[in-house]
C-alpha positions, 0 to 999 in steps of 0.5 A: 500500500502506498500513501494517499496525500491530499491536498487543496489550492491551499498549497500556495500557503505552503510554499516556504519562507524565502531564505533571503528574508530570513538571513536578513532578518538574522543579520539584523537582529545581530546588528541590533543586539550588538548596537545595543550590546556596545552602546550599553557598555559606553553608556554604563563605562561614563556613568560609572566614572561619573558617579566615581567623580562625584563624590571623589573629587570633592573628597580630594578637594576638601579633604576627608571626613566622616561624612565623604568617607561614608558617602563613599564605601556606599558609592563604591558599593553601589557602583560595584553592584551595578557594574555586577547587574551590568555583566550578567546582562552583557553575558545574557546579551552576548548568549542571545548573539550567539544563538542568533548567529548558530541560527544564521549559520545554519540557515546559510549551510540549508542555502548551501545544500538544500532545494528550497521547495522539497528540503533535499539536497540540491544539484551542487551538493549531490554532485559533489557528493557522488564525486566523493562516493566515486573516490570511495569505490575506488579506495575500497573496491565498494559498489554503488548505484546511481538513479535518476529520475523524471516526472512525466508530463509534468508541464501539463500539470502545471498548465492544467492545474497551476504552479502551486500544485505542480510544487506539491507534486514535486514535494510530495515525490521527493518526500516520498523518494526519501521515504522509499530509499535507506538512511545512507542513500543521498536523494537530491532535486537534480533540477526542475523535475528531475530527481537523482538518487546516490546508493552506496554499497548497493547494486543495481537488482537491489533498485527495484523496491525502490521503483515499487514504492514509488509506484501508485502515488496520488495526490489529490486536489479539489478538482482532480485527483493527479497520479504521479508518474515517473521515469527512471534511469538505474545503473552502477557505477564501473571503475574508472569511469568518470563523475559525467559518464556515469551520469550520462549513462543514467541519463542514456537509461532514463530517456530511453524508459521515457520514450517508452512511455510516450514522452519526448526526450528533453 
């Protein structure tokens, strides 16, 4: 059995926040708690000689007596006090500046690696990737398998039912790609409908229950419900061979398996 995923044009409202706003958001909150970090420190460094001055330069000016020593030791402790309220608070501030920065450290790394729409990897870092899963095989002699995968007739669903639900389509099939593979296979949005799966340590017969759980997937919208069909292109690596014939030979597979179903090679 496979999942049923529903959905509605409440799609749009899934779309997700672009990254840009939210590293901008980030810097700024950096900016804005260091400004306030750095003028706190000023403001509190001239309050403190002030206060100091006050009651030091008259003693110094008139000499001591009970009265300024007393004002004094009271100053001085509660000057002393302040300065300790004054560090927790640059502690706290600078935790907050921290957190905020780990934030948008990460949110750079998801930029980096991360298809916005799916949450999978993207094109630079799948290749990058089986660049360095290539480079194992050939230290240890492993196998692994690549598959690459395409969505037919996809610019009908988008013309026939809007962009908003062509995204949930490619949401709900990268979804269910990641769910279909292991913890150790790597699954990226190659590029617009394309999708491209790294196996390492696997063999190309150990592909089909991959394919299998692909199959039947719907998603259902308020006007028609829409079966998710797909191409693959499934083969091994050979040693030696290079990153772009491996890929190519996929390709090769997977537009032949195109033209099987009807659909013009792109």
């Amino acid at each position: 059995m496979h999942p049923l995923i529903d959905s509605d044009h409440s799609v749009l409202s899934q779309s997700p926040t672009p990254a840009n706003e939210l590293i901008l958001a980030n810097m700024c909150q950096v900016d804005k708690r260091e400004w306030w970090l750095w003028s706190s420190a000023i403001s509190v460094t001239l309050l403190l000689a002030l206060g100091i001055a006050s009651f030091a330069v008259p003693v110094l000016l008139s000499g001591v007596d009970s009265f300024y020593a007393f004002s004094l030791d009271h100053t001085v402790r509660g000057l002393f006090g302040l300065v300790l309220v004054f560090n927790i608070y640059i502690v706290y501030e600078q935790l907050q500046i921290n957190r905020i920065r780990r934030e948008f450290t990460d949110e750079l790394y998801r930029m980096a690696v991360l298809d916005p729409l799916t949450g999978l990897f993207n094109r630079r870092y799948i290749v990058d990737r089986l660049g360095a899963e290539i480079a194992r095989c050939e230290r240890r002699g492993n196998t692994l398998a690549v598959m690459t995968f395409d969505l037919n007739s996809f610019k009908q669903v988008n013309d026939n039912h809007g962009h908003a639900v062509g995204d949930f389509v490619l949401q709900t099939f990268g979804e269910q790609l990641k769910r279909a593979t292991r913890g150790s296979d790597v699954v990226a949005r190659y590029g617009g409908d394309e999708f491209l799966a790294i196996l390492p340590d696997c063999g190309i017969e150990q592909t089909h229950p991959i394919l299998n759980r692909l199959n039947d997937l719907l998603v259902q919208t308020s006007d028609a419900d829409i079966c998710i069909r797909y191409s693959a292109g499934c083969t091994n690596y050979i040693p030696g061979e290079s990153l772009h014939d491996l890929l190519k030979r996929a390709d090769d597979k997977l537009y032949r398996n195109k033209a099987l179903c009807g659909e013009v090679p792109r």
